[in-house]
mmCIF file of the C-alpha atoms, coordinates in Angstrom:
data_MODEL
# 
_entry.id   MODEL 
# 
loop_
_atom_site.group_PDB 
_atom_site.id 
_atom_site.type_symbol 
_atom_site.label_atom_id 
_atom_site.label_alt_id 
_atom_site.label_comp_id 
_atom_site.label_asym_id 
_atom_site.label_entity_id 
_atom_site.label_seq_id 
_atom_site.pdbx_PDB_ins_code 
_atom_site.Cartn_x 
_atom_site.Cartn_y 
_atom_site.Cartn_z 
_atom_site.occupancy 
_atom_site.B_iso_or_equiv 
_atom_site.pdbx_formal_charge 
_atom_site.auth_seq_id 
_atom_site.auth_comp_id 
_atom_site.auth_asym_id 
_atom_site.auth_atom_id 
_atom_site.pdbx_PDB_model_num 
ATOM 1  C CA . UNK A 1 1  ? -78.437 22.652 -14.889 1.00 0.00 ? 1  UNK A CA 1 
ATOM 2  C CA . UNK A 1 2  ? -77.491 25.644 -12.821 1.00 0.00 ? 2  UNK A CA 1 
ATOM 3  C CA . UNK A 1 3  ? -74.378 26.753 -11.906 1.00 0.00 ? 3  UNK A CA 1 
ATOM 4  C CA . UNK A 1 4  ? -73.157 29.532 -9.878  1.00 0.00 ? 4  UNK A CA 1 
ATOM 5  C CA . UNK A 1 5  ? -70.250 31.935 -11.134 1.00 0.00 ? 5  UNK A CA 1 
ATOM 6  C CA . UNK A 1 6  ? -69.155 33.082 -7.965  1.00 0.00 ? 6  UNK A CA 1 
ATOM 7  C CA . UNK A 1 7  ? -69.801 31.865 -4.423  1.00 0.00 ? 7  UNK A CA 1 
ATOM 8  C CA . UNK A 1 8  ? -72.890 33.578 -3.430  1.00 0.00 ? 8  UNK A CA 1 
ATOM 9  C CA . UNK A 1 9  ? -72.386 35.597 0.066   1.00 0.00 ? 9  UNK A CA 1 
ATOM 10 C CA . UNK A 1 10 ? -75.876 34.698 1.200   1.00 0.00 ? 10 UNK A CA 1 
ATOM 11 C CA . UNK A 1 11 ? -74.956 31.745 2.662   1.00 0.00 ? 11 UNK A CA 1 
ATOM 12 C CA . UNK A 1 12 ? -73.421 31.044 5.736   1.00 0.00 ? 12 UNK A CA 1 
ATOM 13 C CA . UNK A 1 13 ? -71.005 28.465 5.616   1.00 0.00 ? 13 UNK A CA 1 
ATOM 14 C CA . UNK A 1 14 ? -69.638 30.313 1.799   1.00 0.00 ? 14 UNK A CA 1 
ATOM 15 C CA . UNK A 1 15 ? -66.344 31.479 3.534   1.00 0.00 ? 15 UNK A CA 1 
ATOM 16 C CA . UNK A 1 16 ? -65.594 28.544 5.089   1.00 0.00 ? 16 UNK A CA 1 
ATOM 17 C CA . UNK A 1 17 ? -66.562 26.677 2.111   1.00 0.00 ? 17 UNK A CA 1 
ATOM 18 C CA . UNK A 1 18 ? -64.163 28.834 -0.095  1.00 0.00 ? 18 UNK A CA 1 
ATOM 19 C CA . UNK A 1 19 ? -61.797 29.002 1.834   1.00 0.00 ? 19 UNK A CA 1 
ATOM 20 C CA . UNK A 1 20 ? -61.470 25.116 2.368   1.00 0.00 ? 20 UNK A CA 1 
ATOM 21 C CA . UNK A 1 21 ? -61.629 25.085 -1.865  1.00 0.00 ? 21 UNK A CA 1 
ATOM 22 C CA . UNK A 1 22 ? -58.441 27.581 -1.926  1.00 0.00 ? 22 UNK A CA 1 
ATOM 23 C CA . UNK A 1 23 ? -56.404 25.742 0.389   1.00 0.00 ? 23 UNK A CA 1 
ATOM 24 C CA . UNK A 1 24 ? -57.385 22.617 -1.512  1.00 0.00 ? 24 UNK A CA 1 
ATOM 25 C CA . UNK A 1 25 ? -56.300 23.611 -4.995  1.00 0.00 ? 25 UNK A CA 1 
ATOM 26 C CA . UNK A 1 26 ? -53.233 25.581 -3.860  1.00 0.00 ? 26 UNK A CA 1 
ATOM 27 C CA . UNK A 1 27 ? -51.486 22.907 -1.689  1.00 0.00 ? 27 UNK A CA 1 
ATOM 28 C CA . UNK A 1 28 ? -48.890 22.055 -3.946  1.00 0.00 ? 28 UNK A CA 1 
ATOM 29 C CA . UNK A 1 29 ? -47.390 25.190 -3.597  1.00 0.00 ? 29 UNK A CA 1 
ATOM 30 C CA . UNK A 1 30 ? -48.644 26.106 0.048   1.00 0.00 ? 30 UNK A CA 1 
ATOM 31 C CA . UNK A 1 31 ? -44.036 26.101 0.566   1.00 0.00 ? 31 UNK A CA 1 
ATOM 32 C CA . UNK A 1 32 ? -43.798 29.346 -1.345  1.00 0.00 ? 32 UNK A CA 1 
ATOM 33 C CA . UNK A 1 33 ? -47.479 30.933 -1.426  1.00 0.00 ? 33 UNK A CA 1 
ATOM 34 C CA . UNK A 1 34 ? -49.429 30.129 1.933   1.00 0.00 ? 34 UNK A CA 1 
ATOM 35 C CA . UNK A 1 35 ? -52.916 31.443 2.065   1.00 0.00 ? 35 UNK A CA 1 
ATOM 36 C CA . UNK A 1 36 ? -54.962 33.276 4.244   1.00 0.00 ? 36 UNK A CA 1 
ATOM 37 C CA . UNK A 1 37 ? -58.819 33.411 3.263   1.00 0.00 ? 37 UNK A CA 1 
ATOM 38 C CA . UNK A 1 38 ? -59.206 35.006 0.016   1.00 0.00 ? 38 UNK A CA 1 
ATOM 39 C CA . UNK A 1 39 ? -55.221 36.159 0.049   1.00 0.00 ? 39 UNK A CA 1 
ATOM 40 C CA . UNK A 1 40 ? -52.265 34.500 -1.538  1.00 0.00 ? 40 UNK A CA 1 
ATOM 41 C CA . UNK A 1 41 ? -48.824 35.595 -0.089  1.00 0.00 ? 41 UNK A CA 1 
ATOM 42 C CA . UNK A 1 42 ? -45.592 34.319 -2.559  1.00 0.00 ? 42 UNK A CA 1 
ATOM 43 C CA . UNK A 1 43 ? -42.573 34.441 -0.245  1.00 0.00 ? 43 UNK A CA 1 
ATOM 44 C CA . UNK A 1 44 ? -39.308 33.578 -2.630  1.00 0.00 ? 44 UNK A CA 1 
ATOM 45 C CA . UNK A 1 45 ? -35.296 33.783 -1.412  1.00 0.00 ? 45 UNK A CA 1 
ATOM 46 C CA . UNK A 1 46 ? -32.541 32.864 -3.446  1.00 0.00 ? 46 UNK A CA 1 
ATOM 47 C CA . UNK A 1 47 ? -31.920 28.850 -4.288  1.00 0.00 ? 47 UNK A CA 1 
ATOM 48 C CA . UNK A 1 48 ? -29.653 26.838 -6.222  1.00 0.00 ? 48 UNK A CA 1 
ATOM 49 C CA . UNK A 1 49 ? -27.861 29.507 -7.946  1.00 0.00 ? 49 UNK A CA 1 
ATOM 50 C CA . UNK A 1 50 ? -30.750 31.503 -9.267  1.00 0.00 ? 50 UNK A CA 1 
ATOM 51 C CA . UNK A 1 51 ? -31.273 35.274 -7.672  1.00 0.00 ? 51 UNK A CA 1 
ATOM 52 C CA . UNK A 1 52 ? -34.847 36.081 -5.455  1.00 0.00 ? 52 UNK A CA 1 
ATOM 53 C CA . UNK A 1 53 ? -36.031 37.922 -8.027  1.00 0.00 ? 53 UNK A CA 1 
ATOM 54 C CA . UNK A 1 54 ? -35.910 34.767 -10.430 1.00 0.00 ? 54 UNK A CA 1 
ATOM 55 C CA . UNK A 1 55 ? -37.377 32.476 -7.814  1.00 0.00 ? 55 UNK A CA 1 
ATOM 56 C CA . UNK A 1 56 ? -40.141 35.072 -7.145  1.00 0.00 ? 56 UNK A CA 1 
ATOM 57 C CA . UNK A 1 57 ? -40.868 34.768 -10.790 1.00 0.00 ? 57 UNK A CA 1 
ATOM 58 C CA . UNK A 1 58 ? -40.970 31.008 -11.006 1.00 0.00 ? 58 UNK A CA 1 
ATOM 59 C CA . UNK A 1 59 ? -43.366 31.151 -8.134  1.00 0.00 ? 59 UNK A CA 1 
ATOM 60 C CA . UNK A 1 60 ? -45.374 33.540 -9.466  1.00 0.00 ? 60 UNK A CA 1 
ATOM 61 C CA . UNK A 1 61 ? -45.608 31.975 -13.009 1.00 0.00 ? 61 UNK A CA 1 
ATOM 62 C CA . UNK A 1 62 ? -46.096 28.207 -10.960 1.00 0.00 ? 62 UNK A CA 1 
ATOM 63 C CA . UNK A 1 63 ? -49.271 29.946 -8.683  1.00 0.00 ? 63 UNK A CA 1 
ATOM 64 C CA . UNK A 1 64 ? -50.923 31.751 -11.783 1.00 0.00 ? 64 UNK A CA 1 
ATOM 65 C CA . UNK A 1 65 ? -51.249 28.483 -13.883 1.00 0.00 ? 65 UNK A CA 1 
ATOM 66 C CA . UNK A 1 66 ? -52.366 27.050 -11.128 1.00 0.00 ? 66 UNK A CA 1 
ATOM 67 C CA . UNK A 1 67 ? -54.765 29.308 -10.416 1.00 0.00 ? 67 UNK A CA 1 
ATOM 68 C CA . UNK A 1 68 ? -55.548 29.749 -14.450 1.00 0.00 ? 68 UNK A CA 1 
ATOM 69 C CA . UNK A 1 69 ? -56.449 25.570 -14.287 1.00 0.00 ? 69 UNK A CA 1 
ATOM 70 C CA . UNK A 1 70 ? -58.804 25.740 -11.647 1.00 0.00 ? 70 UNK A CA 1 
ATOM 71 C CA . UNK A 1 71 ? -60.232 28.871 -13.235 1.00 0.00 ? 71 UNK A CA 1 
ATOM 72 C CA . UNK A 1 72 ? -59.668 31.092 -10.004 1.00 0.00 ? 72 UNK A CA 1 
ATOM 73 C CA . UNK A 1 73 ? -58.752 34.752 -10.621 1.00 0.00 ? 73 UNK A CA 1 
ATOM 74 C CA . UNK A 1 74 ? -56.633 37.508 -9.058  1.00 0.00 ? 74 UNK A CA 1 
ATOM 75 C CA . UNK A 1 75 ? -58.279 41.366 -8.756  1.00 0.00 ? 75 UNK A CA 1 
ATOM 76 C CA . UNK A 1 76 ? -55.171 42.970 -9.969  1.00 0.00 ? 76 UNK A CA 1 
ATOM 77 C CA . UNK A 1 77 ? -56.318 46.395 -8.315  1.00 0.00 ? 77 UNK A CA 1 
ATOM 78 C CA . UNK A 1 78 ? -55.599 44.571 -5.197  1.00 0.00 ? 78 UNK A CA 1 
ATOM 79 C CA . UNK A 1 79 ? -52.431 42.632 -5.884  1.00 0.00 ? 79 UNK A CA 1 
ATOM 80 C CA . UNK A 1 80 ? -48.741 43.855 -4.946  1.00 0.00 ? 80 UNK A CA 1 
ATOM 81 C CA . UNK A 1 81 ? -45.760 42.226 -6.794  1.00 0.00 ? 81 UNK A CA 1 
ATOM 82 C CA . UNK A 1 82 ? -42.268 41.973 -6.272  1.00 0.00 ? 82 UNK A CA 1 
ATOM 83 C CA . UNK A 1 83 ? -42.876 44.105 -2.652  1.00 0.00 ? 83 UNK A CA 1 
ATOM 84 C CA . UNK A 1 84 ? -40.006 43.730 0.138   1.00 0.00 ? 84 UNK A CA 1 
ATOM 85 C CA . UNK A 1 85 ? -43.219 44.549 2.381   1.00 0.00 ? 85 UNK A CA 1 
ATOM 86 C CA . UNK A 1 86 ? -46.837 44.140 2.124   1.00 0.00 ? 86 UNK A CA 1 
ATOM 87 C CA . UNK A 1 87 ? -49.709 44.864 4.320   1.00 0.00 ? 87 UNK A CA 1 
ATOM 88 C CA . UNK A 1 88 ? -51.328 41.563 6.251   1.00 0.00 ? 88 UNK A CA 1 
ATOM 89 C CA . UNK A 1 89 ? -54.081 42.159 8.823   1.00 0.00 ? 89 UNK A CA 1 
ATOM 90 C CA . UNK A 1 90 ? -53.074 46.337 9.127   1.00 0.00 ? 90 UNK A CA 1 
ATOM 91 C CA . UNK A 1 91 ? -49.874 45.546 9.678   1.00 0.00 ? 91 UNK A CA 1 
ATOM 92 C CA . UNK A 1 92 ? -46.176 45.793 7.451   1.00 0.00 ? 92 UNK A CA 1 
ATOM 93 C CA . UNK A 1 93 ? -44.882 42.197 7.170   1.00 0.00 ? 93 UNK A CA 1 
# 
């Protein structure tokens, strides 16, 4: 049985077809971390008592499980945490 590793770029429907498998897996937290092709943005304010930075946290420890069950992975050379800014399409959001 063969299985691929990674979705092979060869094919022409493999970012649509990834992209519908991200949205998939991440909907139940699609509130706080929306995604955008192959990017995940966590958005967190302050709830119920507990500061922005602690809901940030939570997020970020609820999206990494969930990307740790489906067996998805994060290139940390291109991830930005805890940022009051980040960079979306060439722009500061």
């Amino acid at each position: 049985l063969w299985e691929w590793l990674v979705m092979p770029q060869g094919l022409k429907n493999a970012p649509a077809t990834f992209n519908r498998c991200v949205t998939h897996l991440l909907r139940s937290v699609r509130d706080f971390a929306p995604s955008y092709f192959d990017d995940v943005f966590i958005h967190s304010r302050a709830v119920n008592g507990k500061s922005d930075v602690e809901m940030h946290t939570e997020h970020l420890r609820k999206l990494l499980e969930l990307m740790r069950k489906h067996k998805l992975y994060a290139n940390l050379k291109k991830c930005i945490f805890g940022a009051t800014k980040i960079p979306v399409l060439g722009c500061l959001v």
